[in-house]
C-alpha positions as CSV (number, residue, x, y, z in Angstrom):
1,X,75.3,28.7,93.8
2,X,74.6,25.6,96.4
3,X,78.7,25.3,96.5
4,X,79.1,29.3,96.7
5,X,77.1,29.4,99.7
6,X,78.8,26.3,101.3
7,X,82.2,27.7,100.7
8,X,80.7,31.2,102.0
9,X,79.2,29.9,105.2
10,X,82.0,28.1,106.1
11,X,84.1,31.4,105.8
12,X,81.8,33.1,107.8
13,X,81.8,30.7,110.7
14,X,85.6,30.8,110.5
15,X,86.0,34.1,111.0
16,X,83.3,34.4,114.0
17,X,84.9,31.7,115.8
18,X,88.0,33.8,115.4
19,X,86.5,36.7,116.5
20,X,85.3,35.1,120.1
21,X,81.7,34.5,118.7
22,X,81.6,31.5,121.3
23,X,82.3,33.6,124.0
24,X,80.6,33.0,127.4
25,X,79.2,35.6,128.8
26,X,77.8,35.5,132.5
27,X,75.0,38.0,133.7
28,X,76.0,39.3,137.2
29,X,73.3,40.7,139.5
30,X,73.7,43.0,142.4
31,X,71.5,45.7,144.6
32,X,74.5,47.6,145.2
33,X,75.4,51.3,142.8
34,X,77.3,51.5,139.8
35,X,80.0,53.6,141.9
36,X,80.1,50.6,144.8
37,X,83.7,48.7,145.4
38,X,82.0,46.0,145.0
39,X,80.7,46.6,141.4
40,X,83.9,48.2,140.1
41,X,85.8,45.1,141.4
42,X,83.3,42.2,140.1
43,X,84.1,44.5,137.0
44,X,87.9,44.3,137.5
45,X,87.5,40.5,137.8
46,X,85.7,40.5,134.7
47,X,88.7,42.0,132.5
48,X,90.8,39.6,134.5
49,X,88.7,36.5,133.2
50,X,88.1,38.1,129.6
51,X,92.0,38.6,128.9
52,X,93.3,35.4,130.8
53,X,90.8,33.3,128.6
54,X,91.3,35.6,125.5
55,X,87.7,36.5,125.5
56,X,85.9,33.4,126.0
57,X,84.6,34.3,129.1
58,X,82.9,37.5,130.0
59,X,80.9,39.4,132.5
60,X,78.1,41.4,132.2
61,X,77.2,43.5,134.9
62,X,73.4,44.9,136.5
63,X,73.9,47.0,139.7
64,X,71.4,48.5,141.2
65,X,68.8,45.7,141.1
66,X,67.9,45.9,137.8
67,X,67.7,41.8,137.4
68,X,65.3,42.2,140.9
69,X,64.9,43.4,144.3
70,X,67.7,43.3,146.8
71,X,66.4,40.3,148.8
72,X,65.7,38.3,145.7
73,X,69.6,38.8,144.8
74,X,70.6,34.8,146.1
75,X,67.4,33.7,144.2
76,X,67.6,34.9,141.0
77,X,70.6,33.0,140.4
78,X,69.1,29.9,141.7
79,X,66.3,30.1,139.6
80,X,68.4,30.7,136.3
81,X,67.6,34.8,136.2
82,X,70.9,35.1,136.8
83,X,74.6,33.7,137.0
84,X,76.3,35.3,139.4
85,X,75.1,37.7,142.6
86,X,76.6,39.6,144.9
87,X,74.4,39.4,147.9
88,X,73.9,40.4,151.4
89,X,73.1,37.7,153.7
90,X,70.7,40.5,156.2
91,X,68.7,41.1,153.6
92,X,67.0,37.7,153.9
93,X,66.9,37.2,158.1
94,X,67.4,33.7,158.9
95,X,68.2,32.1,155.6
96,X,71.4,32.4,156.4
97,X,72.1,31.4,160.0
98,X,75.5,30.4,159.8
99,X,77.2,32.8,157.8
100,X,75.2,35.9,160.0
101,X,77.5,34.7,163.1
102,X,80.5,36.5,161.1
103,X,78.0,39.5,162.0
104,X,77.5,39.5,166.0
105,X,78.4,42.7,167.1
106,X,81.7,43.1,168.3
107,X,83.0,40.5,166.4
108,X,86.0,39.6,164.3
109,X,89.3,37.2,163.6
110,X,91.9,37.5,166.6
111,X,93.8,39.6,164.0
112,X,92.0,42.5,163.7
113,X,88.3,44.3,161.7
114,X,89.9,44.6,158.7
115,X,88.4,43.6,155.7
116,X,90.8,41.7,154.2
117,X,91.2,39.8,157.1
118,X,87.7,39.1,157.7
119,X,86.5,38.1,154.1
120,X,89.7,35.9,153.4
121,X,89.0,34.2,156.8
122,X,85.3,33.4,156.2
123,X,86.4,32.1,152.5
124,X,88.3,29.9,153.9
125,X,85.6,28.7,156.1
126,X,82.8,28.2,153.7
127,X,83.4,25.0,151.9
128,X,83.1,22.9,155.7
129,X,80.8,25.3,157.4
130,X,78.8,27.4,154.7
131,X,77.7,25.6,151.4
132,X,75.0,23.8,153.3
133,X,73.2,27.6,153.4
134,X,73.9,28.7,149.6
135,X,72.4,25.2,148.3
136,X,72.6,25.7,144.2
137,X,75.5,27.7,143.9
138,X,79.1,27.7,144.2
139,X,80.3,30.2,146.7
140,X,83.0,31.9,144.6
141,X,83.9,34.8,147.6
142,X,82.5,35.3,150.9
143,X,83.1,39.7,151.9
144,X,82.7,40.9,154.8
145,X,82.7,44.7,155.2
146,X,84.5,46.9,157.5
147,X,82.6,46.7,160.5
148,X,79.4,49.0,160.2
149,X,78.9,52.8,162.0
150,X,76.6,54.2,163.2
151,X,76.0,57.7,161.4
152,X,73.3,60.0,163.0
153,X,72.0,63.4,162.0
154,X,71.8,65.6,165.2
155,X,72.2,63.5,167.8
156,X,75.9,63.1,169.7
157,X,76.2,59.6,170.3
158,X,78.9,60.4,172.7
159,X,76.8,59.5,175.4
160,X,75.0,56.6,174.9
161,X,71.7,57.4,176.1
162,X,71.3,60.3,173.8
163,X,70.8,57.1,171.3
164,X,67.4,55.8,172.8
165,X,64.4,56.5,171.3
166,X,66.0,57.3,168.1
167,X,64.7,56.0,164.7
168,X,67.8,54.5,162.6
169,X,67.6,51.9,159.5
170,X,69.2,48.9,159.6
171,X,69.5,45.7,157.5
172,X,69.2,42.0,158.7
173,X,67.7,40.8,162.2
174,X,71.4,40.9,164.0
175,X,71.2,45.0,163.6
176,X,67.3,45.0,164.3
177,X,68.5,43.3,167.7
178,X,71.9,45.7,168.3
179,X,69.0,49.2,167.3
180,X,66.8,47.5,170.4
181,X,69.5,46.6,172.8
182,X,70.9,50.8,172.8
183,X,66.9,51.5,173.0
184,X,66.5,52.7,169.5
185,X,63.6,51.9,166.6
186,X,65.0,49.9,164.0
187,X,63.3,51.1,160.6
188,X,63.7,49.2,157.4
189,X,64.8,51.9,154.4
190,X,66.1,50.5,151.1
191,X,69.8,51.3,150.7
192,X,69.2,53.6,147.7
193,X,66.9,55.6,149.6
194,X,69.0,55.9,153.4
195,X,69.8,59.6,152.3
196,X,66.4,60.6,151.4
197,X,64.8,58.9,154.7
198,X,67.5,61.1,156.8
199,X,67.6,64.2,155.1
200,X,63.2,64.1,155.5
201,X,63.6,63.0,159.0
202,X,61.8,59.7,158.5
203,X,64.6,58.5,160.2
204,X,67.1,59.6,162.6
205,X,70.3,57.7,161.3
206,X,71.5,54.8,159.7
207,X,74.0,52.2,159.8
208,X,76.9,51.8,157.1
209,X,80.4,51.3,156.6
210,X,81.9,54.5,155.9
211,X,82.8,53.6,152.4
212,X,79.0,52.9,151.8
213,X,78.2,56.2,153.3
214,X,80.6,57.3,150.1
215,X,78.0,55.1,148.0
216,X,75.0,56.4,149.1
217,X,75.9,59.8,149.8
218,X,74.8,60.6,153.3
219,X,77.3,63.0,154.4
220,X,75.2,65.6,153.8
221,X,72.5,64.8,155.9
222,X,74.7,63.0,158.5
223,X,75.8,65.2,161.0
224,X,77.8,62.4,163.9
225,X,79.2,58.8,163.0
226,X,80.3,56.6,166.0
227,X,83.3,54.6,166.3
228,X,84.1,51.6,166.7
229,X,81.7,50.1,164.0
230,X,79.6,47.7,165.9
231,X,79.3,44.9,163.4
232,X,79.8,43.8,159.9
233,X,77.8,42.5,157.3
234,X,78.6,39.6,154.7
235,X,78.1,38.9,151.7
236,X,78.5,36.5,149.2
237,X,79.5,36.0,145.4
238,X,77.6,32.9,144.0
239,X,77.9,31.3,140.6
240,X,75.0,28.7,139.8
241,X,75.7,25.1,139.7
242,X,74.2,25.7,135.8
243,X,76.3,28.2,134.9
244,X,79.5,26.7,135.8
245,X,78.4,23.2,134.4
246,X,77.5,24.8,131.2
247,X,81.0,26.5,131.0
248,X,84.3,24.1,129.8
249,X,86.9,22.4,131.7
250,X,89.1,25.3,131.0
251,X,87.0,28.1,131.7
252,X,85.8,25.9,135.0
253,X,89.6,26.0,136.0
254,X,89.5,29.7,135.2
255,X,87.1,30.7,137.5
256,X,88.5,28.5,140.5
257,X,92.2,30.1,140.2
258,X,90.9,33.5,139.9
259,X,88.5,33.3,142.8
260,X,88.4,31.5,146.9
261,X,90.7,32.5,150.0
262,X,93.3,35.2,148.0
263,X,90.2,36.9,145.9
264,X,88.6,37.6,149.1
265,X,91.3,38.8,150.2
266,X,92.3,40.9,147.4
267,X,88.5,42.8,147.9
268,X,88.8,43.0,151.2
269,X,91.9,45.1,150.5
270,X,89.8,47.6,147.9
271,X,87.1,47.6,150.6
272,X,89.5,48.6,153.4
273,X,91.0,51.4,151.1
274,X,87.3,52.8,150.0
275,X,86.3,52.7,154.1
276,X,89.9,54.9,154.7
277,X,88.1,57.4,151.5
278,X,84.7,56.7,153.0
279,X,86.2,58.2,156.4
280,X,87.7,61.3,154.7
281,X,84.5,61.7,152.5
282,X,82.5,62.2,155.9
283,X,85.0,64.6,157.8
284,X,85.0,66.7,154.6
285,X,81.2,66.6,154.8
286,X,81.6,68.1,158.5
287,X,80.9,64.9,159.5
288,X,81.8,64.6,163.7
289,X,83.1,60.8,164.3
290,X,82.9,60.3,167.6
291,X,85.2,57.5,169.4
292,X,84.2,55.4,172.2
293,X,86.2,54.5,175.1
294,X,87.2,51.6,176.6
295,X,84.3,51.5,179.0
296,X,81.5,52.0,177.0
297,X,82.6,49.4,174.7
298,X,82.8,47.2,178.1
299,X,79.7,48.1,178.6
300,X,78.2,47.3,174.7
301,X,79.9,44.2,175.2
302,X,77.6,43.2,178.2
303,X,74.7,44.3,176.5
304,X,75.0,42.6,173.2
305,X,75.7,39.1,174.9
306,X,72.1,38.5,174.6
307,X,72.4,38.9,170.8
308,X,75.1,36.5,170.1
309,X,73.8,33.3,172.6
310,X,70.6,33.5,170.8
311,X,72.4,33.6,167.5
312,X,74.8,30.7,168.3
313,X,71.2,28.9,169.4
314,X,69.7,29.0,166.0
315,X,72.7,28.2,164.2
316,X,72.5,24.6,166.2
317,X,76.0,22.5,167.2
318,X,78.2,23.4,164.4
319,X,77.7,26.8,165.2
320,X,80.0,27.2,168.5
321,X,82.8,25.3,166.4
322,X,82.4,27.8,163.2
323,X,82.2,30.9,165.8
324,X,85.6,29.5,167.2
325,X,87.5,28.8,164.1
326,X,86.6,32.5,162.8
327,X,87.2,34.4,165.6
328,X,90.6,32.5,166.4
């Protein structure tokens, strides 16, 4: 019986390995919804790593904060609760110094707002100007989204004024400041619950991309959106030092070829197409978008300044050199 039961569990370990019993699986944590880009791309990735390493490496996937709440996002990997986040540097207000330049208003590579521009760009930035401010983890992608609207209900933001006084929810400290400098009230209103706030009137608006607007439905309670977005928002996808450590040589490789510079890129793309279906989502909606001139962008220019030399400030030396190289 003792050489039966050898014999069997040897079988029986055979066949597991086989069957990808050793596969690795990595818990990925985000805030964002299930219907988000951003989750059905970290999800595209995932069948990417799965089939290229025949199944030895997997992702599995918790949107909607289900691993924590969205400022804990960075720190739940840190701490082991998770492998992988997809985070959004506002959410924690100066943690992030550096990377929240990529966010001053009205600001973007020499060649253009786009997404893929913009992510791929501050990729290829973060190794000499970023890793310092995501201690722990390896920076896999840096995304930065389309730059965000301003969507209102009721108000016409056509003329500027018609924006003070207004109650609008933002994320991060560089929107709190951009709300204040049009002489608004910035409110603070969980993502998930934007549509909610706006549609009871505890706010007034809210600022998005359009392609979050998508997201977290607000076309129905939105009734103007201004353009040219004023700023963007970054984020990040970290892996843990543990996590990669505990993976092998060839899975390590894996993960380095399939992410960096072109990955960024290659979201950026998915996020530029879901802001063009974001756009058309809102128009359908009744949505007015409203475009600025040349003028009173002069004029938001002016009126920002403020914003960006305190910003460059707190960032310290290196951050005039990393504002330069992006914006190039």
């Amino acid at each position: 019986m003792t050489l039966k039961s050898t014999i069997a569990a040897a079988a029986l370990m055979t066949g597991l390995m086989a069957g990808g019993a050793w596969a690795e699986t990595l818990k990925v944590t985000t805030f964002l919804p299930p219907v988000h880009t951003f989750v059905t791309a970290i999800k595209e990735w995932g069948n990417e790593l799965s089939e290229k390493s025949g199944g030895e490496l997997q992702l599995e996937v918790f949107p909607a904060a289900q691993l924590g709440p969205p400022p804990r996002q960075f720190d739940l990997v840190r701490s082991g609760g998770a492998d992988i986040a997809i985070f959004l540097h506002a959410l924690t207000p100066g943690r992030f110094p550096m990377t929240e330049l990529a966010g001053l208003p009205l600001t973007h590579p020499a060649q253009g707002d786009a997404s893929a521009i913009s992510s791929r760009r501050l990729t290829e930035l973060a190794p000499e100007y970023l890793a310092a401010e995501h201690g722990g983890t390896r920076i896999l992608w840096m995304a930065v989204t389309p730059p965000l609207k301003v969507n209102l209900a009721k108000s016409d933001p056509s003329n500027l004024d018609n924006l003070k006084g207004l109650r609008i929810r933002y994320a991060g400290s560089t929107w709190q400041q951009i709300i204040e400098a049009l002489g608004a009230a910035p409110v603070p209103v969980p993502p998930a619950e934007t549509a909610d706030a706006m549609g009871k009137g505890v706010v007034d608006g809210a600022t998005f991309p359009f392609e979050a607007t998508k997201a977290f439905d607000l076309g129905p309670v939105t009734d103007y959106s201004m353009e040219p977005g004023l700023a963007s928002a970054t984020f990040a996808v970290v892996m843990s030092d543990a996590a990669y450590n505990r993976l092998s040589p060839e899975l390590q490789k894996l993960v380095d070829e399939t992410t960096g510079p072109d990955r960024a890129a290659w979201f950026g793309s998915k996020w530029d197409a879901g802001e063009a279906e974001g756009r058309a989502y809102m128009v359908e909606a009744g949505v007015n978008i409203v475009q600025l001139d040349d003028a009173q962008i002069g004029t938001l220019r002016e009126v920002f300044s403020s914003i960006s030399d305190a910003a460059l400030k707190t960032a310290g030396d290196a951050g005039a050199g990393f504002l330069s190289a992006y914006t190039k």
